[in-house]
C-alpha positions in Angstrom: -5.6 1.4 -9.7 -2.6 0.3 -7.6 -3.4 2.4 -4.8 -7.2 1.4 -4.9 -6.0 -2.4 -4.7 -4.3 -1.7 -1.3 -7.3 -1.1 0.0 -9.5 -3.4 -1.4 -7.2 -5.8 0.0 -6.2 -4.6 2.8 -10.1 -4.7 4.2 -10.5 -8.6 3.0 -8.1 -10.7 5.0 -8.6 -12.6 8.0 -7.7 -16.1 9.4 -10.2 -19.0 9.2 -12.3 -20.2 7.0 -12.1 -18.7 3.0 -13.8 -18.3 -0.5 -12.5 -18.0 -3.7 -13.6 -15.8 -6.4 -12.5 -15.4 -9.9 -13.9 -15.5 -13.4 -13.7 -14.5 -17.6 -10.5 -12.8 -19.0 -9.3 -10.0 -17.6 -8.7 -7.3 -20.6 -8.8 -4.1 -18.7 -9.6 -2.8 -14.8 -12.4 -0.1 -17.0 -15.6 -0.9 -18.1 -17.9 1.7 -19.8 -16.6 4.5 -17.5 -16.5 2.7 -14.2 -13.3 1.3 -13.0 -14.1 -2.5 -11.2 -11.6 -4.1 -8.1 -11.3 -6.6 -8.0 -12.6 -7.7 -11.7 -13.0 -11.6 -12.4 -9.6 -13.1 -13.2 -9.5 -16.6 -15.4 -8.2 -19.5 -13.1 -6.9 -17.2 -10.5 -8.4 -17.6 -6.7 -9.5 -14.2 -4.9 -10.0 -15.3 -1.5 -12.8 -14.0 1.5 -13.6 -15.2 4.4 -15.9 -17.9 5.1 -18.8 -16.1 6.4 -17.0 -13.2 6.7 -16.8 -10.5 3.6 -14.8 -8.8 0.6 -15.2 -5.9 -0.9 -15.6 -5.1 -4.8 -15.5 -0.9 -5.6 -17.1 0.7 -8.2 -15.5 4.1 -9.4 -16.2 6.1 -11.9 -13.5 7.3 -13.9 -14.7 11.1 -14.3 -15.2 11.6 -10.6 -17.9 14.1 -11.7 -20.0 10.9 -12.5 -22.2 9.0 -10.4 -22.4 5.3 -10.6 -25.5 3.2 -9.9 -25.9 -0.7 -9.7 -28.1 -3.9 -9.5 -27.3 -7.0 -7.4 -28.5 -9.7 -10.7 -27.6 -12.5 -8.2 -29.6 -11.4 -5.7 -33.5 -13.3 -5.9 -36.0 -11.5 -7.2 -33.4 -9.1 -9.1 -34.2 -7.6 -12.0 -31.9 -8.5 -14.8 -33.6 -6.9 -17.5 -34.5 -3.5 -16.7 -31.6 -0.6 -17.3 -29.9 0.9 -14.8 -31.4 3.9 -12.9 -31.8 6.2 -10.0 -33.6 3.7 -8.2 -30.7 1.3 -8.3 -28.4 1.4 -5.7 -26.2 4.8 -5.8 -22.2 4.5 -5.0 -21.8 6.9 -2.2 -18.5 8.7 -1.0 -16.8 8.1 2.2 -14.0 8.7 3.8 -12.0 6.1 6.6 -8.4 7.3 8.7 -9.3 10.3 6.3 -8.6 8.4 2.9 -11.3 9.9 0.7 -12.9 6.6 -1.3 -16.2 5.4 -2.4 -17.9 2.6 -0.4 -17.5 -0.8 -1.8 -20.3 -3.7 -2.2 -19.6 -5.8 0.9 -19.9 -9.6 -1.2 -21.4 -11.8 1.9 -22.7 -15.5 1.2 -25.8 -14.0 0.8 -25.4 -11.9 -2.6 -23.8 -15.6 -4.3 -26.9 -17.2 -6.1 -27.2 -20.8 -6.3 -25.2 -21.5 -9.1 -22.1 -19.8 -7.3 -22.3 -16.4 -9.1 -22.0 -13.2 -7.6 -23.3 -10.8 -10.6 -23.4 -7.2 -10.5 -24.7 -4.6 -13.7 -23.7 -1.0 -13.3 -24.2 2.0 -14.9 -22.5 5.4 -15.2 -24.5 8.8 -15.1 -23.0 12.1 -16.0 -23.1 15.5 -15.0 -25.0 16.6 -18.0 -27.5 13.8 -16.9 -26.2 11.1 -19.6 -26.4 7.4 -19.0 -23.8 5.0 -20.1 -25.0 1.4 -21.5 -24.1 -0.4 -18.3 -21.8 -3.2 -17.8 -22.5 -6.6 -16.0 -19.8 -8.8 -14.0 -19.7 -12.2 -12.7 -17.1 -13.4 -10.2 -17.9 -17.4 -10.2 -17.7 -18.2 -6.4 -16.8 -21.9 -4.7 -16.4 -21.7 -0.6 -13.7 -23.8 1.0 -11.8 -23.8 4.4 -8.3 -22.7 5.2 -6.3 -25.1 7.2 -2.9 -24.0 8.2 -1.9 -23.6 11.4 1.5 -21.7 10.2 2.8 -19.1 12.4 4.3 -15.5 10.8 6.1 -13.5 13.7 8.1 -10.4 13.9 11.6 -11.5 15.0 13.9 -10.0 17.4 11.8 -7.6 18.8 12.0 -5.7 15.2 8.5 -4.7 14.8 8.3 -0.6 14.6 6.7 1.2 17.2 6.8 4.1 15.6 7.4 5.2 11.7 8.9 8.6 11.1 8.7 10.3 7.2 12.0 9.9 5.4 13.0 7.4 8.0 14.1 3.8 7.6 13.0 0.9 9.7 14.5 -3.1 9.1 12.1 -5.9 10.0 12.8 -9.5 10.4 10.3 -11.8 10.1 10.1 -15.5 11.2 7.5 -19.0 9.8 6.8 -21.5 11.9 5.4 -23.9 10.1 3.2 -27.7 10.9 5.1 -30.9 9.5 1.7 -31.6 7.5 2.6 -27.4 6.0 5.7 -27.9 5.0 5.7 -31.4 3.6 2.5 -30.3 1.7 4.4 -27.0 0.8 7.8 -27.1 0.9 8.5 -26.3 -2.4 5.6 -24.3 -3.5 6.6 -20.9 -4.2 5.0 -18.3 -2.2 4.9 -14.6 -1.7 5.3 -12.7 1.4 2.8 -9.8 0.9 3.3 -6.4 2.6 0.2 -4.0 2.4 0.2 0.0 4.3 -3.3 -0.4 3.7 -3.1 3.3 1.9 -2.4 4.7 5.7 0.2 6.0 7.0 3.2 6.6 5.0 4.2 6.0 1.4 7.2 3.7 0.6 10.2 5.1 -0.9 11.8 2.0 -1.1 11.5 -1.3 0.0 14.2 -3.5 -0.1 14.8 -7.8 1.5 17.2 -10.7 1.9 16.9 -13.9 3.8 20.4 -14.3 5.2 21.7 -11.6 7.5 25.1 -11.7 5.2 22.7 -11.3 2.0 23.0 -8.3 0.0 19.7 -6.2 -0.4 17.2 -7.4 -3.4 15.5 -4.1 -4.2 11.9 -4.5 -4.9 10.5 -3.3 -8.3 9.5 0.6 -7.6 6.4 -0.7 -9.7 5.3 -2.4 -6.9 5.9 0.5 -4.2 2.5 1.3 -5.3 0.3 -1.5 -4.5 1.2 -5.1 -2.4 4.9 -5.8 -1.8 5.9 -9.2 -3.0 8.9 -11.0 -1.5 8.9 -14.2 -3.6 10.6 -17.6 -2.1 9.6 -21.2 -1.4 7.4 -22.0 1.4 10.2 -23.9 2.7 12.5 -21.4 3.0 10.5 -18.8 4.3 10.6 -21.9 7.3 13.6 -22.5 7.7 15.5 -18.9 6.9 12.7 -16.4 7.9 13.4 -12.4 5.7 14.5 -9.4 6.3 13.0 -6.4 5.2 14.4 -2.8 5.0 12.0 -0.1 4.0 12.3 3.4 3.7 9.6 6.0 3.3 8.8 9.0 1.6 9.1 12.8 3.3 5.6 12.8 3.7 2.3 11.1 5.5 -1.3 10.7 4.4 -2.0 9.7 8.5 -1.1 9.9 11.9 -1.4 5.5 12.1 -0.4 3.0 9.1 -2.5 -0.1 9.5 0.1 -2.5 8.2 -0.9 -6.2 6.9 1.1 -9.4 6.1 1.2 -12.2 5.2 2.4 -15.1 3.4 0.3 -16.5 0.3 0.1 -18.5 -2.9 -0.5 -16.0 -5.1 0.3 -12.0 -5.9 -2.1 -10.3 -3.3 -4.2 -11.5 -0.5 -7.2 -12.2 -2.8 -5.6 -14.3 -5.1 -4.5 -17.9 -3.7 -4.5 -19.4 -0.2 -3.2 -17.7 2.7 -0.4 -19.6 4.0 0.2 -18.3 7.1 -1.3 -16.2 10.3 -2.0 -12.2 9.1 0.1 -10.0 11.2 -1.7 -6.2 11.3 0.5 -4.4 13.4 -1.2 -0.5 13.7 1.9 1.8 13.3 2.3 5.4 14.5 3.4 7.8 11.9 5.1 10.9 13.2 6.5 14.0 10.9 10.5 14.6 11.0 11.4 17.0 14.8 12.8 19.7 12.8 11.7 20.8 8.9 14.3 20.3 6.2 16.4 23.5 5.8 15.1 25.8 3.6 17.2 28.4 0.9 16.8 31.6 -0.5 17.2 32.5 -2.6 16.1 29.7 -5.2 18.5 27.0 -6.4 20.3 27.6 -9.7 22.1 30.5 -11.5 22.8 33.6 -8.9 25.3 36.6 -9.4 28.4 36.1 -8.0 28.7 37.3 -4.4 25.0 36.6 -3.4 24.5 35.3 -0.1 22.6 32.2 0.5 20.4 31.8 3.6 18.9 28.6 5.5 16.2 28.7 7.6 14.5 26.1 9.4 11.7 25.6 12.5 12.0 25.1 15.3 13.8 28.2 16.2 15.8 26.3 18.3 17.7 23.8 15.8 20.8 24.0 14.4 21.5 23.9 10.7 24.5 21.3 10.0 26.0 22.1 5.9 28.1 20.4 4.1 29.9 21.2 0.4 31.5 17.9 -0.4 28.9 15.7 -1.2 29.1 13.9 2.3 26.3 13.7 4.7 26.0 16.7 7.2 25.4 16.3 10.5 26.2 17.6 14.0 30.0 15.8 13.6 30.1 15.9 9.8 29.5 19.6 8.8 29.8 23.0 9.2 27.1 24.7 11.5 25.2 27.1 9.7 25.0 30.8 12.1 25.2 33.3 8.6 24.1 34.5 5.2 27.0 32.1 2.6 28.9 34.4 0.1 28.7 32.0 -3.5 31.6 32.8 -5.7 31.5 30.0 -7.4 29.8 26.6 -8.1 28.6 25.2 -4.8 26.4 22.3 -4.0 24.5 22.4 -0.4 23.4 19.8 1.6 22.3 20.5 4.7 20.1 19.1 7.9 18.5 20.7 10.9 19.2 19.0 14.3 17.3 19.2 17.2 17.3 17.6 20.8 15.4 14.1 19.6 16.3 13.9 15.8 17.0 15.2 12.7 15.1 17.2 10.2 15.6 15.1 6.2 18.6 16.4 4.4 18.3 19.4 1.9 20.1 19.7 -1.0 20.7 22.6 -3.3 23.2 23.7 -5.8 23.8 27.3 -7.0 
């Protein structure tokens, strides 16, 4: 569900004019089968644009299931009738290669005159079964977004590149109207961080607001979906943030679309938008060399084996270290033969080429 939230809110945010949407209790994110984002949330704002659009995905929890669903908001709908083939079927698709199912665009158009947006859905099996359907109502109210506040990389710190196992600091400036910050000084606020499920994954993610701060880690819950950095609006203003993040070994995508923001609430669907949305498109590039590779496997050998490294390109040296410390081309012994073990030994090691480093291996035998 986290995942699935990224981009559901990564495709709803804009600057100018807004809606909010929200409704009953939320108990669950599963209804009869189907899995709804955003579902209606009691006296909590999801915003859209004026006269723009948001999303709202249906997904079946068995993916061998097909869901089908009727507009009830829509004039001339048919509220009564079940759910069938003749409904409208939820149809894969796939965008910068993320396999997904293709959301109900909600335009001004599907809210009735009473504000509602209503949608009833239904699940069909494989076996040909038909759930008893399930009916949402997101109560909608359309109002206009008036800050003029300004969010700005800093210092010429916005990436132009992201590379897998990499990390990459980020400062961040506010600049703010006096009718902004005397309206908002002391509301707290959330800069929201969103990779859009592009890209590369987050390993870690970590901020401070003076450059003398130490790190505040955020909660590896969170890696998952929107990154919050929580402060007053204030002193967002008047301090800016820094933020550190480091990514995983791996990438879904050759370009992270990468969204932010600073808000009112959790996400960018939940409270007013504060500030400009910066959506900086980020190139994602693999490591120049692969991590070094053993053989044989890690773990309980006979004594006298001999260990081997490997790595590609042919042409990079393997840097190893037995001490715990970080190898590399000064810090390390340069790997050019099979390794006798005779006893307890713990590897790392990193492959080093021309324009970079391969990520660090480790291995104990």
């Amino acid at each position: 569900m986290k995942k699935l939230m990224r981009l559901m809110a990564a495709l709803a945010i804009y600057i100018g004019a807004i809606a909010m949407v929200w409704a009953g209790e939320p108990l669950n994110t599963t209804f009869d089968g189907i899995k709804f984002s955003p579902i209606p949330k009691d006296n909590l704002p999801e915003e859209i644009q004026k006269g723009g659009s948001e999303n709202i995905y249906l997904r079946p929890v068995d993916p061998h299931d097909t869901v089908y669903y009727r507009i009830l908001s829509v004039a001339g709908a048919d509220k009564d009738a079940p759910i069938s083939e003749s409904d409208v079927k939820v149809e894969r698709t796939e965008v910068n290669g993320v396999k997904d199912y293709k959301p109900i665009v909600l335009t001004e158009d599907l809210v009735d005159a009473d504000d509602h947006f209503i949608v009833k859905a239904a699940r069909k099996s494989q076996d040909g079964a038909w759930s008893e359907g399930v009916t949402m109502t997101y109560n909608v109210v359309f109002g206009e977004h008036t800050s003029a506040t300004i969010l700005a990389f800093e210092n010429n710190t916005e990436p132009t590149q992201f590379m897998v196992g990499e990390s990459y600091v980020m400062q961040f400036s506010l600049t703010a109207p006096e009718d902004s910050l005397a309206r908002y000084g002391s509301t707290k606020v959330n800069l929201i961080m969103n990779n859009t499920m592009t890209g590369i994954d987050w390993a870690n993610v970590e901020y401070k607001f003076a450059e003398n701060d130490e790190w505040v880690a955020v909660d590896e819950d969170d890696l998952d979906e929107l990154i919050r950095i929580p402060n007053t609006f204030k002193d967002f203003v008047e301090k800016g943030v820094w933020v550190r993040v480091s990514l995983v070994r791996n990438k879904r995508s050759d370009v992270m679309d990468l969204m932010i923001c600073i808000t009112k609430g959790n996400s960018f669907l939940d409270a007013s938008a504060l500030s400009s949305v910066l959506n900086p498109q980020i190139s994602c590039v693999d490591r120049p060399a692969t991590a070094p590779a053993f053989s044989p496997a890690a773990g309980y050998i006979e004594k006298g084996s001999s260990v081997t490294m490997t790595t590609t390109p042919n042409t990079a040296k393997i840097y190893y270290t037995t001490d715990g410390t970080e190898p590399s081309k000064t810090n390390g012994t340069e790997y050019t033969a099979p390794i006798t073990i005779n006893a307890l030994t713990a590897f790392k090691a990193v492959a080093v080429v021309d324009d970079g480093t391969a990520v660090v291996s480790e291995e104990c035998y």
